[in-house]
GUKEBA-932609 format. One record per residue (C-alpha): x, y negated, z. Coordinates in pm, whole numbers, m for minus. Each point is the difference from the previous one (the first is absolute). Layout:
! GUKEBA-932609
ATOM      X      Y      Z
ATOM      X      Y      Z
...
! end
This chain:
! GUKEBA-932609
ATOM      X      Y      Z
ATOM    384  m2697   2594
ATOM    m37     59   m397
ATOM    177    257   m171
ATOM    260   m247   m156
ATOM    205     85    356
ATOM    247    265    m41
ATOM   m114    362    193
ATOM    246    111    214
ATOM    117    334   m185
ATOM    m89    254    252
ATOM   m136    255   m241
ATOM    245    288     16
ATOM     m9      0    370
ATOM   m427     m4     64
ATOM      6    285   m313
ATOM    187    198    220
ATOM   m170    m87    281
ATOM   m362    133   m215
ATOM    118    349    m90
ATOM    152    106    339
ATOM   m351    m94    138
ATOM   m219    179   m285
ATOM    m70     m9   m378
ATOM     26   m361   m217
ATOM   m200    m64   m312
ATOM    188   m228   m220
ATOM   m260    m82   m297
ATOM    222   m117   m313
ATOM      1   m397     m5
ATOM    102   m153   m317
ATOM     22   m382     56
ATOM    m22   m227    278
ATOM   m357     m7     13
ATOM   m105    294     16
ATOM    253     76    303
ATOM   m181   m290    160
ATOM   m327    248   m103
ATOM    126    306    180
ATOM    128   m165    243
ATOM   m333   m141    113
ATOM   m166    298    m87
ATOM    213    166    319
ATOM    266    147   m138
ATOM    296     16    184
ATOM    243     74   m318
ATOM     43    m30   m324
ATOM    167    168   m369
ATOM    167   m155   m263
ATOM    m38    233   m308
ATOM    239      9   m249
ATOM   m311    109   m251
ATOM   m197   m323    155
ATOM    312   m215    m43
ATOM      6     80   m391
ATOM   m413     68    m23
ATOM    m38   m411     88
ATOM    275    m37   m285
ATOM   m225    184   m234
ATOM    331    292    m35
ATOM      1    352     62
ATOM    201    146    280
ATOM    270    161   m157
ATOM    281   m229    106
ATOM    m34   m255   m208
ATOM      1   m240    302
ATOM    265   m127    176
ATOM    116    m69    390
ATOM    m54   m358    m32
ATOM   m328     21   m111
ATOM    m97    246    286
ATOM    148   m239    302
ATOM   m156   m297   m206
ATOM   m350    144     38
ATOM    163    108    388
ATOM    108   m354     92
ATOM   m350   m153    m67
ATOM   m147    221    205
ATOM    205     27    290
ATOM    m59   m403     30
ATOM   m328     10     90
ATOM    m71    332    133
ATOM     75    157    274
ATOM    m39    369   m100
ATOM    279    251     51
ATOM    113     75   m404
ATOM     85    299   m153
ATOM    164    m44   m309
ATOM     45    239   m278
ATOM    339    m38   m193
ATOM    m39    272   m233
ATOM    340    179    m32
ATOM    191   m243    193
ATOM     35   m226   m332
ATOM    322    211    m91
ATOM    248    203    177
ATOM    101     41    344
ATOM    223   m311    m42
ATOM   m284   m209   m108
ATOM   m206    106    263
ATOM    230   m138    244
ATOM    m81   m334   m134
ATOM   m422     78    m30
ATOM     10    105    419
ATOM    128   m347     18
ATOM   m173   m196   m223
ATOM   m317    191    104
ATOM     85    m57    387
ATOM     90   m357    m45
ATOM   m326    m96   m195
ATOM   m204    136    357
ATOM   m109    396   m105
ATOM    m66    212    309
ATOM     98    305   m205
ATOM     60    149   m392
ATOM      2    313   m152
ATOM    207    149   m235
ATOM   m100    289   m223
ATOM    243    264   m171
ATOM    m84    m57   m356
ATOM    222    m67   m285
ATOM    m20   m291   m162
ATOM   m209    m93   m211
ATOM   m233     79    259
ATOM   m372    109    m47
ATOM   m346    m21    208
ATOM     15    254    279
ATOM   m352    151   m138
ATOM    104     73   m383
ATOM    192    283   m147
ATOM    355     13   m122
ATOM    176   m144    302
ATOM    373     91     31
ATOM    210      9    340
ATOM    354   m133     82
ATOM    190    291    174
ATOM    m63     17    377
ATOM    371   m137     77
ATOM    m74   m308   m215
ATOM   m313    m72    255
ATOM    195     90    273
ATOM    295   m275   m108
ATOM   m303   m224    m31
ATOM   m137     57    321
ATOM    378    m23    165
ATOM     m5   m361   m168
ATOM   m321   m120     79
ATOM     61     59    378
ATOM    329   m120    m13
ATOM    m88   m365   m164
ATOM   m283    m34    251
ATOM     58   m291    249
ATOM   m318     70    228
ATOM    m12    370    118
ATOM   m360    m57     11
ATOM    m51    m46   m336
ATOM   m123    328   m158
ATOM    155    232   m273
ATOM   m249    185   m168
ATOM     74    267   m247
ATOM   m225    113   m264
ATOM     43    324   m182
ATOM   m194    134   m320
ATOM    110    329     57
ATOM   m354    141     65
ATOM    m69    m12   m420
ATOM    356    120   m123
ATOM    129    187    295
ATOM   m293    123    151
ATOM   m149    m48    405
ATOM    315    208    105
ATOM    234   m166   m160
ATOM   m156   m359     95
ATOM      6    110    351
ATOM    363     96    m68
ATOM     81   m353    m35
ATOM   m197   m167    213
ATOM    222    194    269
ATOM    298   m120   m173
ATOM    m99   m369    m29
ATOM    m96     12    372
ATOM    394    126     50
ATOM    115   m245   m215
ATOM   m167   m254    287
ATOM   m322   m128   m181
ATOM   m242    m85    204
ATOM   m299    164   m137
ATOM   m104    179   m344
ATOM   m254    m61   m242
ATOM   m102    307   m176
ATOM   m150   m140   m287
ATOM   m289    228   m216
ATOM   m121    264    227
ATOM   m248    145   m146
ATOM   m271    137    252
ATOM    m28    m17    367
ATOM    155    316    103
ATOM    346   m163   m157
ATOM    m92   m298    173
ATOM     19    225    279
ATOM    285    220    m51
ATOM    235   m271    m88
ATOM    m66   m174    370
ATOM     28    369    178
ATOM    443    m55   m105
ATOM     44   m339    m34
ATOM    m92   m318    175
ATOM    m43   m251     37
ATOM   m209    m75   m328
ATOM   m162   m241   m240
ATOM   m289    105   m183
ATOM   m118   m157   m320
ATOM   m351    m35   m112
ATOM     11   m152   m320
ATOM   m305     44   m193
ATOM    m80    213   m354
ATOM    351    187     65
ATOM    122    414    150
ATOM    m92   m102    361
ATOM   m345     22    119
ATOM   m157   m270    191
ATOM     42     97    359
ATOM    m59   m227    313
ATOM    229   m177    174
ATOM   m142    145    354
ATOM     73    357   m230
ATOM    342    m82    m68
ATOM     51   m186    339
ATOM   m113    327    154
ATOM    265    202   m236
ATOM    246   m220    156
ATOM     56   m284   m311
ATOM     79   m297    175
ATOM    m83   m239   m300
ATOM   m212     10   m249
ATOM     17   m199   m276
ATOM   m287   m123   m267
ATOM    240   m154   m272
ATOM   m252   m127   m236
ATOM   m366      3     85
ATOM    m52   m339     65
ATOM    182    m58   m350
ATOM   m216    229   m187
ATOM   m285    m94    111
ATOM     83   m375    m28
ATOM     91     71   m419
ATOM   m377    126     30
ATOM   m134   m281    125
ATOM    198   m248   m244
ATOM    m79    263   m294
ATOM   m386    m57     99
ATOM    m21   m363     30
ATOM    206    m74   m306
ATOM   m248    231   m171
ATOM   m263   m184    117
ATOM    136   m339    m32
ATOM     39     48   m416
ATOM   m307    104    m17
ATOM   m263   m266    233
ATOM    302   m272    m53
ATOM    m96   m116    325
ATOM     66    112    335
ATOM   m388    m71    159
ATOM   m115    318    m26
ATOM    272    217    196
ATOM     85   m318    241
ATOM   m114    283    270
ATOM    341    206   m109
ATOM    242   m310     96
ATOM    176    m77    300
ATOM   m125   m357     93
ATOM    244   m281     38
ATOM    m55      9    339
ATOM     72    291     88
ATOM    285     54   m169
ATOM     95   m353    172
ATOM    m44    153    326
ATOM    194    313   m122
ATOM    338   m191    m40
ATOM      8   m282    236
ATOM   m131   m288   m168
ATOM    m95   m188    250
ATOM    312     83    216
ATOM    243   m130   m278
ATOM   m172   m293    m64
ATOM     19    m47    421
ATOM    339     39      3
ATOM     61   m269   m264
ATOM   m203   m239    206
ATOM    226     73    264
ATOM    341    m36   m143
ATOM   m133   m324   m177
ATOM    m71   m160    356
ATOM    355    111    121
ATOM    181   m337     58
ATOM    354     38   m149
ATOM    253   m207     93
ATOM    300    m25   m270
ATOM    339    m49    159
ATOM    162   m331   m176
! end
């Protein structure tokens, strides 16, 4: 069966399923095929970054994009993979009112889960300076909505603070503990900054994302580290990205410069391959099959 056939949406309830058995890594996929990529590569989830979503659009992420450009990118790859997705929605894409309508939008378009952070708008990068916070009751009436709007219990509500780099590790603990009461299902504590806060933050609350984002505050711990702190996902929002832009940066280089591709053929994907990776040969089956369907046409 090709791709082209619907999946049956069971993502929020087999994400569930992975973190009450263990830790999930959920590399950041930014188009359909590279979920098809992780996907064969054995990973059992996947993350939607709101940085990745505007990084393929060539803009910063500072809220310049909007919700229908995040479940645009979502949709496309929720037809062809299978992955559990995380999605990242920023700030909600307004105020508790609005994210009544993202939950649904976001559920409806096949995410297993989001997360929300407590920024104010315009929102910045979780690893530069001069973030500001909404006031902890503004989360909270986010949170309230968020779980509310949900149609599928399953279906996670993550909530992100950037406390640790205005408020401190105390006061980012402070509101994990109050977005857990709130009912969110788990907190992201984004921009620890060594491994004992890493630590300290999962000795008050859980359960717990960790991000390991590269060139930011955190340092680049393990997943079997962070499993073993008690994170139950992990997530890698743009590695694959980054280190696709180097690859693209490189051949282009190379490609003004020889004006032919013959002497870095060795640095391409062949045909194919990347025939094999989507299903070539099973689409191309299927429309042999539906053309020797005999259909009879009622008169």
């Amino acid at each position: 069966m090709s791709r082209l056939k619907d999946n049956v949406n069971m993502g929020p309830k087999r994400l569930r399923e992975l973190v009450s058995t263990g830790y999930v890594i959920a590399p950041g996929v930014f188009n359909g095929i590279s979920a098809i990529l992780a996907e064969r590569a054995g990973f059992q989830a996947g993350y939607l970054s709101g940085s990745g979503v505007a990084g393929v659009m060539g803009l910063p992420d500072i809220s310049v994009t909007t919700m229908d450009e995040v479940v645009y990118e979502l949709r496309k790859i929720i037809s062809i993979s299978k992955l559990p997705i995380i999605v990242d929605v920023d700030t909600g894409f307004g105020e508790a009112i609005n994210v009544i309508r993202t939950v649904r939008t976001m559920e409806s378009s096949g995410a297993a889960a989001i997360h929300i952070e407590d920024q104010e708008l315009p929102k910045k990068c979780g690893h530069l300076p001069g973030k500001k916070l909404i006031p902890e009751e503004d989360m909270i009436k986010k949170i309230y909505a968020a779980v509310e709007a949900r149609k599928n219990p399953d279906f996670m509500i993550i909530a992100r603070t950037d406390a640790r780099a205005v408020e401190g590790l105390e006061g980012a603990i402070r509101r994990g503990k109050m977005y857990l009461e709130a009912g969110a299902d788990m907190i992201f504590p984004e921009a620890l900054e060594t491994k004992e806060e890493f630590e300290e933050y999962a000795r008050h609350v859980a359960p717990l994302l960790a991000n390991m984002t590269e060139f930011g505050k955190s340092p680049l711990l393990s997943a079997k580290e962070l499993g073993e702190m008690g994170y139950k996902i992990i997530i890698f929002p743009l590695t694959a990205f980054r280190a696709s832009l180097l690859a693209i940066e490189d051949i282009y280089k190379n490609l003004k410069v020889q004006e032919t591709q013959k002497n870095f053929i060795n640095k391409l994907m062949t045909r194919e391959k990347f025939y094999e990776i989507i299903g070539y040969k099973e689409y191309e089956n299927e429309d042999k099959e539906l053309s020797m369907k005999n259909v009879k046409l009622k008169k």
